[in-house]
TIKE-308779 format. One line per 10 residues: number of its first residue (from 1); their letters; for each residue x, y, z of N, C-alpha, C. Coordinates in steps of 0.2 Angstrom, whole numbers. Example, Ala and Ser with C-alpha at 12.3 -4.5 7.8 and 13.67 -1.06 7.14 Angstrom:
BEGIN
1	as	66/-28/39/62/-22/39/66/-16/39; 64/-11/35/68/-5/36/64/0/39
END
This chain:
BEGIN
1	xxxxxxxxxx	4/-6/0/0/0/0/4/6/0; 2/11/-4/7/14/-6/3/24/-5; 6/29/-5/1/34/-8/5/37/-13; 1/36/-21/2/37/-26/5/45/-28; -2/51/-25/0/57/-28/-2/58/-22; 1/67/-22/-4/71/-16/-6/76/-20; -13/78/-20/-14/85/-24/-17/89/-18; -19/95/-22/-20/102/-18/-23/106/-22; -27/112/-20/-29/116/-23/-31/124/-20; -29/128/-23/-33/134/-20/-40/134/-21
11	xxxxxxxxxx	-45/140/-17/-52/141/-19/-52/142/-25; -56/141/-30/-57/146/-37/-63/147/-35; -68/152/-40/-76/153/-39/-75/150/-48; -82/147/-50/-83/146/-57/-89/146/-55; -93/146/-64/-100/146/-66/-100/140/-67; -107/136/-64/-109/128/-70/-119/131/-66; -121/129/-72/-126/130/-75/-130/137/-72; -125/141/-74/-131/147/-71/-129/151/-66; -125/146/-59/-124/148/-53/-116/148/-51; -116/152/-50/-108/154/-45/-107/152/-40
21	xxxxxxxxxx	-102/149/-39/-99/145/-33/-91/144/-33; -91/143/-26/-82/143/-23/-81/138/-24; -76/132/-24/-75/129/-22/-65/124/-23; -65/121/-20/-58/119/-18/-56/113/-23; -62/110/-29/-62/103/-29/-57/101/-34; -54/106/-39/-51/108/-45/-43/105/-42; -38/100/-38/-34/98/-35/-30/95/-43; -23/96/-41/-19/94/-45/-11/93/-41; -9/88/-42/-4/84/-40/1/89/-37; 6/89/-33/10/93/-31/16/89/-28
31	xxxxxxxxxx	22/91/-30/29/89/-29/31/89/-23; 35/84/-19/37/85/-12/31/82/-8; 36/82/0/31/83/6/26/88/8; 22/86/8/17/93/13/13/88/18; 13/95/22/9/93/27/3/92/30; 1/85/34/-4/86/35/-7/88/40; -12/93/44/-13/95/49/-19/92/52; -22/93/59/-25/93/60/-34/92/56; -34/97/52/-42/101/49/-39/101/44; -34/100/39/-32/99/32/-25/99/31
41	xxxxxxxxxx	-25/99/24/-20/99/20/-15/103/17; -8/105/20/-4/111/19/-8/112/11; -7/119/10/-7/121/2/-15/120/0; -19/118/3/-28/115/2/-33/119/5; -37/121/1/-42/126/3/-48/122/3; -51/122/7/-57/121/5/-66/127/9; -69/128/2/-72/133/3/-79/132/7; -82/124/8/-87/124/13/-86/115/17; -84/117/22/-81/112/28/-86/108/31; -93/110/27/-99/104/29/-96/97/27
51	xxxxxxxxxx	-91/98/22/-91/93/17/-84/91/14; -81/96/16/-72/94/16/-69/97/21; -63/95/24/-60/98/29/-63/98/36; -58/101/41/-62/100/46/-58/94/52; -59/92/58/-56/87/61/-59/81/58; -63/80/56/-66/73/54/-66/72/46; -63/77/42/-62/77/36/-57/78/34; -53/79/38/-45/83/36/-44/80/27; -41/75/25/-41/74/21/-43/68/18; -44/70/11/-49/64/7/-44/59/4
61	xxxxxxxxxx	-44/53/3/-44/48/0/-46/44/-6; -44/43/-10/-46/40/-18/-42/35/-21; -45/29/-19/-41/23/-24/-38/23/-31; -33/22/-33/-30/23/-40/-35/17/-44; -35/12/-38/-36/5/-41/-46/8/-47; -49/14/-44/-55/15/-45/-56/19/-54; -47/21/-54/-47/26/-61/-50/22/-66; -47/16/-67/-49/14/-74/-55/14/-76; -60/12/-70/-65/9/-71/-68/17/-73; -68/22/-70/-69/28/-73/-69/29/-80
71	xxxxxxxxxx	-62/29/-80/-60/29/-87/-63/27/-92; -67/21/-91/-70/18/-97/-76/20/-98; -79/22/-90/-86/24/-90/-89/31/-91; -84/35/-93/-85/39/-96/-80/43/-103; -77/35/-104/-74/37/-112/-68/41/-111; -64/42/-107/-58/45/-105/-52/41/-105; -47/45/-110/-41/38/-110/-37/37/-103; -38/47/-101/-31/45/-94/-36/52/-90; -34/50/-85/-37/56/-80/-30/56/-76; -31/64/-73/-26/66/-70/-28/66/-62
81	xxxxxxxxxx	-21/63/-59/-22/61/-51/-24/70/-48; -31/70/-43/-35/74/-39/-41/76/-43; -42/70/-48/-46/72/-55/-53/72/-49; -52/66/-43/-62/65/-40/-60/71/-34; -54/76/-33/-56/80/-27/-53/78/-21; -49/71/-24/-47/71/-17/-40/72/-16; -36/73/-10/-30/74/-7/-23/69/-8; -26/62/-8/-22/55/-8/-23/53/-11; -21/51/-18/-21/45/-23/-19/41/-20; -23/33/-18/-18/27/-14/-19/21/-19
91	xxxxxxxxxx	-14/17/-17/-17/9/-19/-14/4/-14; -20/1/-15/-18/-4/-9/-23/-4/-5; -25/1/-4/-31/3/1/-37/3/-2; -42/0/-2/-50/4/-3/-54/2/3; -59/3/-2/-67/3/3/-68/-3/7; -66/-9/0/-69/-15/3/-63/-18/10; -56/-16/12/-52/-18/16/-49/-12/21; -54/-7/21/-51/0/26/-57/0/28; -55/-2/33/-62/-2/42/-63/7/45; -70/8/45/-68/13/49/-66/15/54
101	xxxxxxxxxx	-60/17/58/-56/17/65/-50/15/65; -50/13/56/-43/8/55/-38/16/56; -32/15/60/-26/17/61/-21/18/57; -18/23/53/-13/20/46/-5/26/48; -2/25/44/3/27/45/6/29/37; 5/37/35/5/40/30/12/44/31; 18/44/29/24/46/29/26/46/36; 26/50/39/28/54/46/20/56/49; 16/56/46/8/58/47/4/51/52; 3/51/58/-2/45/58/-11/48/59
111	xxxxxxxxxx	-15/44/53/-23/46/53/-25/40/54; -32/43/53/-38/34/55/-44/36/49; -44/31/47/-51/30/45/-57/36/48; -61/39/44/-68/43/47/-71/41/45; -73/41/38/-80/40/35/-80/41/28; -86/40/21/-84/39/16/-87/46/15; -85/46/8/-85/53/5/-95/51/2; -96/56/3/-102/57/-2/-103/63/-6; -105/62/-11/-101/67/-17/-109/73/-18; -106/78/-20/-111/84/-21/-110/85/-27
121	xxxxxxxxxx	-113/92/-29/-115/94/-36/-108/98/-39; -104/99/-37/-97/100/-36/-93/96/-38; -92/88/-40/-91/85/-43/-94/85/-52; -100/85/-50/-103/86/-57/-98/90/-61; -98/98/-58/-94/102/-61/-86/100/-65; -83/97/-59/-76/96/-58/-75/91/-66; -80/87/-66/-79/80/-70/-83/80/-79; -86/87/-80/-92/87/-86/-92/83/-89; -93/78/-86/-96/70/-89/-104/68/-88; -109/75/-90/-115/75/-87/-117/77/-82
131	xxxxxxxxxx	-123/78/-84/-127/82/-76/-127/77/-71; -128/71/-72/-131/66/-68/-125/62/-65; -117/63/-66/-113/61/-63/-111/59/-54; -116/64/-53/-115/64/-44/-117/59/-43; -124/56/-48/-129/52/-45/-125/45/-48; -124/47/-53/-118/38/-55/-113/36/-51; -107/42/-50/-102/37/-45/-107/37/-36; -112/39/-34/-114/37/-27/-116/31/-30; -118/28/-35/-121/22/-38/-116/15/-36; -112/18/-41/-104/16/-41/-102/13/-35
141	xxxxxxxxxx	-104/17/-29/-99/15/-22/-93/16/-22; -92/17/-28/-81/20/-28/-81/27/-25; -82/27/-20/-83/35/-14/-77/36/-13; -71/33/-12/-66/34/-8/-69/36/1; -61/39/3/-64/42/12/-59/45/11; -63/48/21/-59/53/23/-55/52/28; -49/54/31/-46/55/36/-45/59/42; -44/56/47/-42/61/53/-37/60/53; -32/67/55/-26/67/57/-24/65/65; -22/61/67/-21/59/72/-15/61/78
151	xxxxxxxxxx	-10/62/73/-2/66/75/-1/69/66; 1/74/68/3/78/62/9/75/58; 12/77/52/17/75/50/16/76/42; 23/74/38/22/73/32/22/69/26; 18/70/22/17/65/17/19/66/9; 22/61/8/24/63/-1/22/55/-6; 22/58/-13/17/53/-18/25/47/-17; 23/42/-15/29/36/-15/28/34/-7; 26/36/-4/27/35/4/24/28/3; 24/25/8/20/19/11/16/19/15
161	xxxxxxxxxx	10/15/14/7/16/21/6/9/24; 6/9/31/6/5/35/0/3/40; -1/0/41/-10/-2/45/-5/-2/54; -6/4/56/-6/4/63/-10/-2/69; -16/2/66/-22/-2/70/-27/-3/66; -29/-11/67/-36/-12/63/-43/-10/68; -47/-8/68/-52/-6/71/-58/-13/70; -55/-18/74/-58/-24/74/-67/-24/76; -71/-27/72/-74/-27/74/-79/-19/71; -78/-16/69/-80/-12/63/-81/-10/56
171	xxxxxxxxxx	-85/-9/53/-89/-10/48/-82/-9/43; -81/-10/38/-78/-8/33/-82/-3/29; -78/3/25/-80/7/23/-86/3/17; -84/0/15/-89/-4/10/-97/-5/12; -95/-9/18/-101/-10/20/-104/-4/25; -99/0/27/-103/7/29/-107/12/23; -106/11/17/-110/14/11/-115/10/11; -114/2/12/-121/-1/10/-126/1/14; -125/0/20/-130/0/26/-133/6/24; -128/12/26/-130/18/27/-133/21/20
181	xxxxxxxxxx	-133/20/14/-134/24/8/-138/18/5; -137/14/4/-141/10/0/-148/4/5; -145/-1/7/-148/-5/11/-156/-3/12; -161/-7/14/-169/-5/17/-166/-4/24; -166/2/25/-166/1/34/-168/-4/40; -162/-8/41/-161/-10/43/-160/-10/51; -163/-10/57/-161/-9/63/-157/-12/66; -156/-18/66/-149/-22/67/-142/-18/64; -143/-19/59/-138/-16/53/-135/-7/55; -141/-5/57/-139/4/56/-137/4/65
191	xxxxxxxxxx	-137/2/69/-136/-1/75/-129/-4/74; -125/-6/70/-120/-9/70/-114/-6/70; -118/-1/64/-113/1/59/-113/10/64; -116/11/66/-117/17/72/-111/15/77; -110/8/78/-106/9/85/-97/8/81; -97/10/74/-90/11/71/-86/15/76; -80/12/76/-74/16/82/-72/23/77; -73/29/81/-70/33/79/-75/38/74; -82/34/75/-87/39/68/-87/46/72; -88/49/67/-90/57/68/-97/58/73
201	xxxxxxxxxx	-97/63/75/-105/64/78/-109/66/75; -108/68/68/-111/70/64/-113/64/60; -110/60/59/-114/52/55/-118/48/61; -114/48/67/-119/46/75/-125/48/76; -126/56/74/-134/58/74/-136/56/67; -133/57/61/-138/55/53/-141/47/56; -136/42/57/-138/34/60/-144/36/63; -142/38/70/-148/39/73/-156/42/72; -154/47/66/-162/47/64/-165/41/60; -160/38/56/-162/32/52/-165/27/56
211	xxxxxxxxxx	-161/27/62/-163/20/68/-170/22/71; -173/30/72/-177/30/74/-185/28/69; -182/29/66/-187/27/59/-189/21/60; -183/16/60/-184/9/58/-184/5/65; -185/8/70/-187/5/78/-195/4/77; -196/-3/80/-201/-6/80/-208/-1/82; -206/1/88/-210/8/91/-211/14/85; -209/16/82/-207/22/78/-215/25/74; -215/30/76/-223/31/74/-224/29/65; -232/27/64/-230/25/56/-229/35/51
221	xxxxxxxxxx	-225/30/44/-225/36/42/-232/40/39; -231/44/37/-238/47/35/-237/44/28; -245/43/24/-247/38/19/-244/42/12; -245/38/8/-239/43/3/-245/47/1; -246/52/-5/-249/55/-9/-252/51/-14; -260/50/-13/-264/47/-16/-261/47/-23; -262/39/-29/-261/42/-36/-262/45/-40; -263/49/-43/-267/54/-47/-266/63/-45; -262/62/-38/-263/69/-34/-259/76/-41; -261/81/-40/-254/84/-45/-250/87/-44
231	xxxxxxxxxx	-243/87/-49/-238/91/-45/-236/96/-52; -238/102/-49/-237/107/-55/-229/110/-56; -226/109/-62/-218/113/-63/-219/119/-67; -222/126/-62/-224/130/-65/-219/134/-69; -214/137/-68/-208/138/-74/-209/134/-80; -210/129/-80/-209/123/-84/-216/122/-90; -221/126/-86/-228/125/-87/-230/116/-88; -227/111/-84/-229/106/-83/-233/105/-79; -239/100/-79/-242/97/-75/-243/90/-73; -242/86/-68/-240/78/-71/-244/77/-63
241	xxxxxxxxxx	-244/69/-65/-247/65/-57/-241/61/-54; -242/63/-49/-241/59/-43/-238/53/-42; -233/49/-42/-234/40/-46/-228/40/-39; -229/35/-33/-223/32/-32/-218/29/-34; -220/25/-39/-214/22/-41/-205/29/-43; -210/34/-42/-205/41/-43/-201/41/-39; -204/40/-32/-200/40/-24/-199/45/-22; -196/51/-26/-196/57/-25/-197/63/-29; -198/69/-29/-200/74/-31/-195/75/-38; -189/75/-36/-182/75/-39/-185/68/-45
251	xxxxxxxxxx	-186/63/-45/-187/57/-49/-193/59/-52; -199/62/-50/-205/65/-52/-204/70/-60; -198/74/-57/-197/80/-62/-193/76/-68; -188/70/-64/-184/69/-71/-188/65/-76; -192/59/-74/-198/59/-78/-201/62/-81; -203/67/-81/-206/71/-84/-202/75/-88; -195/74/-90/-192/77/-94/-188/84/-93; -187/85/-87/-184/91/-83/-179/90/-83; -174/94/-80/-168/92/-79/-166/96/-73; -170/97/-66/-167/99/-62/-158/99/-60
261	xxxxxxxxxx	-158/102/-56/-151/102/-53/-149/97/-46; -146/95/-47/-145/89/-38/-136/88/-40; -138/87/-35/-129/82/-33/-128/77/-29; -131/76/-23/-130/69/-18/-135/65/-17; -142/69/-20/-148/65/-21/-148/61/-14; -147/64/-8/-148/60/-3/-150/67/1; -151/72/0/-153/78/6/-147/82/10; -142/80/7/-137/85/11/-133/90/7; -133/90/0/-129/94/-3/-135/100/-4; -141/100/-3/-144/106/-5/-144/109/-13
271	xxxxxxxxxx	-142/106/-18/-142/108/-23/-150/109/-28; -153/103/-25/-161/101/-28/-166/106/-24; -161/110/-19/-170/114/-17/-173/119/-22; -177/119/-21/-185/121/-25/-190/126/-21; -192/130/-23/-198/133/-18/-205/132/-20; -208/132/-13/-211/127/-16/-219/133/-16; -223/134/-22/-229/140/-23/-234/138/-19; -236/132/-18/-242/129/-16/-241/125/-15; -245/122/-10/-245/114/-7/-241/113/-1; -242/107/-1/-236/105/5/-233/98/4
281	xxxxxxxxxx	-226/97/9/-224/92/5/-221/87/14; -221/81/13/-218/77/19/-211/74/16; -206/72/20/-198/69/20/-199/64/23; -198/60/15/-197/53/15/-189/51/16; -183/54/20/-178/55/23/-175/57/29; -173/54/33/-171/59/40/-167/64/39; -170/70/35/-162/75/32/-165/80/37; -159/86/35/-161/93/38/-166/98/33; -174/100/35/-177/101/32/-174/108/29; -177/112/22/-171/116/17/-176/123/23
291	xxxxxxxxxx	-176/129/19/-178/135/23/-185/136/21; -188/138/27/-198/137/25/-198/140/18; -203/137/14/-205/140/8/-202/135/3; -196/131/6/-193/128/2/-194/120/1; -192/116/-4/-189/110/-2/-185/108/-5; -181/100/-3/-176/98/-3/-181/93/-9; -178/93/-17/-181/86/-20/-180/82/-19; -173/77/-18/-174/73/-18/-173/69/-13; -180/71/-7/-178/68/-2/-185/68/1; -191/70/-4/-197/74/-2/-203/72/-6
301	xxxxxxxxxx	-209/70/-5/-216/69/-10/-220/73/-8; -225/76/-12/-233/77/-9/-237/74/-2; -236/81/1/-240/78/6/-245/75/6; -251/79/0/-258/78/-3/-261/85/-5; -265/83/-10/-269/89/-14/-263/93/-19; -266/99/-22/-261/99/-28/-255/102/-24; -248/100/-27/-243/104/-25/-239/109/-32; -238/114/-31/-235/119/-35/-227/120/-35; -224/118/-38/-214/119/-39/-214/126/-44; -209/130/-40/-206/136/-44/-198/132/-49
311	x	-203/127/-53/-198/124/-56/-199/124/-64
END
């Protein structure tokens, strides 16, 4: 196991589709040791820390072994290492055999395992392989992770890395994307993978609202939106119905031929919110709801009776 590259990046501000935004994600290879610190990465900016950096995100992670398969899947001969955003290009290491709590030892730096990446609408950007990109590599499962810095120190592309400590008896990053992102709620399962050595408290409560959902006790949820109900996409001048098999609002529109905006299609990235004209709407998701007036797509249906999207 080895770490391939280190890259890095200043903030840039760019336009993609309309909207202007900061971001750090634009990483490109850099010569020598740098350091890693506590909350990030010598020479690494990162512009919103819900989502990179930070103690529990210091620096990100991305398997070399996952390039190819990239590569093929979107018709690229070669991509260049920091191409998915991350800090570490590694091999040797992925998802399926780095436990979360695992202890590693990166040059002179010792970190641990934190948690997988979940990707936003800032990828899309990064990669112009389609609108829909965010929503293919969360598909994928190829998330790479993120690191805690443990003890400071530095890191260069040729280092080895070494397994200090295994976190016995915790999930593996793999099976932590199953459970938590894919799986049917599961309360054995999300009860498991919640007691990972080392999670964030931030993943500790997301678990937690999922476990409270899927507790035997757990009130039932409110009934979906009869078939037939409407949901108007008044910019769009569309009007269509209701159909679960959509699952969410976000699925409702793409159907129907829109091409909303989203990135993690799981309620955290905030890129799909919509305001909403009329109606109301209930979260089929344990997320943080968006700002009154609004809603979050793809994490949300009709309460009941018509609902109006300033979409």
């Amino acid at each position: 196991m080895r770490v391939v590259s280190v890259n890095t990046s200043p903030i840039r501000e760019i336009l993609y589709r309309g909207t202007s935004f900061r971001t750090g994600i634009f990483k490109t290879a850099v010569a020598g040791p740098v350091r890693l610190f506590t909350d990030h990465v010598e020479g690494d900016e990162q512009a919103d820390r819900r989502v990179h950096g930070g103690v529990d995100m210091a620096a990100y992670a991305y398997p070399i072994e996952h390039y190819a398969f990239w590569q093929q899947e979107i018709a690229r001969p070669a991509l260049p290492f920091g191409q998915f955003g991350e800090n570490l290009t590694i091999s040797g290491l992925t998802e399926e055999n780095a436990r979360i709590g695992d202890i590693l030892k990166l040059g002179s730096a010792t970190v641990q395992v934190s948690e997988p990446r979940i990707p936003c609408f800032k990828l899309v950007a990064r990669m112009e392989a389609g609108v829909d990109f965010s929503a293919r590599f969360h598909k994928s499962r190829k998330l790479g992770f993120y690191l805690r810095v443990l003890e400071e120190g530095e890191v260069a592309a040729g280092d080895a890395i070494s397994v200090v400590e295994v976190a016995e008896g915790s999930p593996t990053v793999a099976e932590f994307i199953a459970v938590s992102q894919f799986a049917t709620r599961d309360l054995d399962a999300l009860t498991r993978i919640q007691r990972a050595r080392g999670l964030s408290a931030k993943w500790i409560a997301t678990l937690q609202k999922h476990i409270d959902r899927a507790a035997p006790n757990a009130p039932a949820p409110a009934a979906a939106a009869p078939p037939g109900e409407e949901v108007v996409f008044a910019k769009s001048g569309l009007t269509v119905r209701w159909d679960d098999e959509a699952r969410h609002l976000l699925g409702l529109a793409e159907r129907a031929g829109l091409n909303p905006g989203f990135g993690c299609r799981s309620g955290s990235c905030g890129t799909c919110v919509c305001t909403v004209l009329a109606g109301e709407v209930e979260y089929t998701e344990p997320v943080e709801p968006s700002a009154a007036g609004t809603v979050l797509m793809c994490s949300a249906r009709p309460r009941g009776g018509r609902l109006v999207l300033d979409l």
